[in-house]
N, C-alpha and C positions, 0 to 999 in steps of 0.2 A: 849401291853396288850394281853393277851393268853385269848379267849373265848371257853369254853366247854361245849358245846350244841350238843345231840344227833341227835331231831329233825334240817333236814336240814333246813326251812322256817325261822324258830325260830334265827337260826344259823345266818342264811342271816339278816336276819331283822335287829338283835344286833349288826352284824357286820359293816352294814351299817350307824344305829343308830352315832357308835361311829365312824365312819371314818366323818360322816359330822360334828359331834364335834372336830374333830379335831387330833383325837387319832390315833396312829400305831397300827393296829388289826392284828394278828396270830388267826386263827379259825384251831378247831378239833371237832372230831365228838364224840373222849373218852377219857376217863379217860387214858387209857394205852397211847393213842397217845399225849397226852400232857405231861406224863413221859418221852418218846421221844425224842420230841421238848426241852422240860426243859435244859434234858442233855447235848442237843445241839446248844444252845443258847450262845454265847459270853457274854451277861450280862442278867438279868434277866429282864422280864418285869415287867411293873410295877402294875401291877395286873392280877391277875388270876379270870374271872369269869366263876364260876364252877356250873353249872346244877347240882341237888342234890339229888338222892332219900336216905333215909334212908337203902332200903332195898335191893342196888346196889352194893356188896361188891366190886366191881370194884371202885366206889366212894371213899369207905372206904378206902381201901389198898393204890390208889391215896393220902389222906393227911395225912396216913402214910407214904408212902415211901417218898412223899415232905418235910418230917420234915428232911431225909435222906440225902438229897443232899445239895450241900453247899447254894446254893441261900435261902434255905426256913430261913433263919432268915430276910432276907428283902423282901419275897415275900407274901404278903397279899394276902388272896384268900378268895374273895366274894360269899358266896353261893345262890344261887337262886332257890328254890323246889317250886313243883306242888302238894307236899307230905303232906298231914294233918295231919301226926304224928313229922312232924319233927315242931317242935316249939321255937326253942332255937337253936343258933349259932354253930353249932360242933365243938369239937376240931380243930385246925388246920385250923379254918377259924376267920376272923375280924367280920362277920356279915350274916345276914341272911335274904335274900329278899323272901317275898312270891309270884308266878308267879298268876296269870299276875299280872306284875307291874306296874306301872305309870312309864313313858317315865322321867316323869320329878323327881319321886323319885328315878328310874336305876342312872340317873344321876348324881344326888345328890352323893348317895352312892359310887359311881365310883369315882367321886371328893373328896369326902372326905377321901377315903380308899386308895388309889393307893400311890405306892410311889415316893415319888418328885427324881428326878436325883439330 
């Protein structure tokens, strides 16, 4: 699983979250650095959870250019905003969590979005 979270605390927290779940966590602090990573990656993770403003064109360009590369047809990217105009799932994402979230609905989401090997 790939985490993109600007805020470092935030970062930590989710990262940690999902390692005591159980989960393989990759953390980034952007959108570009997870472009990166992506291209660099021998198989895809199996989820992308993606911090989200509306008004971040770095966000935008990010699940544009993931439509781009070959993994984005089996990589699911969960978005998660702080943003009160963003109200509905963006393109190029499965779903849309509002921050702060319940521990136990991140999870929820996470499990039922990510993709099985």
């Amino acid at each position: 699983m790939l985490v993109v979270e600007s805020y470092d605390d935030l970062r930590e927290a989710l990262v940690a979250l999902l390692v005591l779940e159980g989960y393989t966590v990759l953390s980034v602090a952007t959108a570009p650095q997870a472009l990166d990573v992506l291209s660099r990656l021998p198989r895809s993770p199996s989820l992308v959870l993606l911090s989200l403003m509306l008004r971040n064109p770095e966000d935008q360009r990010f699940l544009t250019r993931l439509c781009g590369l070959d993994q984005a047809s089996r990589l699911p990217v969960l978005a998660l905003t702080a943003d009160p105009d963003l109200q509905a799932a963006p393109a190029g994402t499965v779903g849309l969590l509002g921050k702060p979230v319940r521990t136990e609905v991140l999870l929820a989401a996470v499990d039922r979005y990510r993709s099985r090997p």
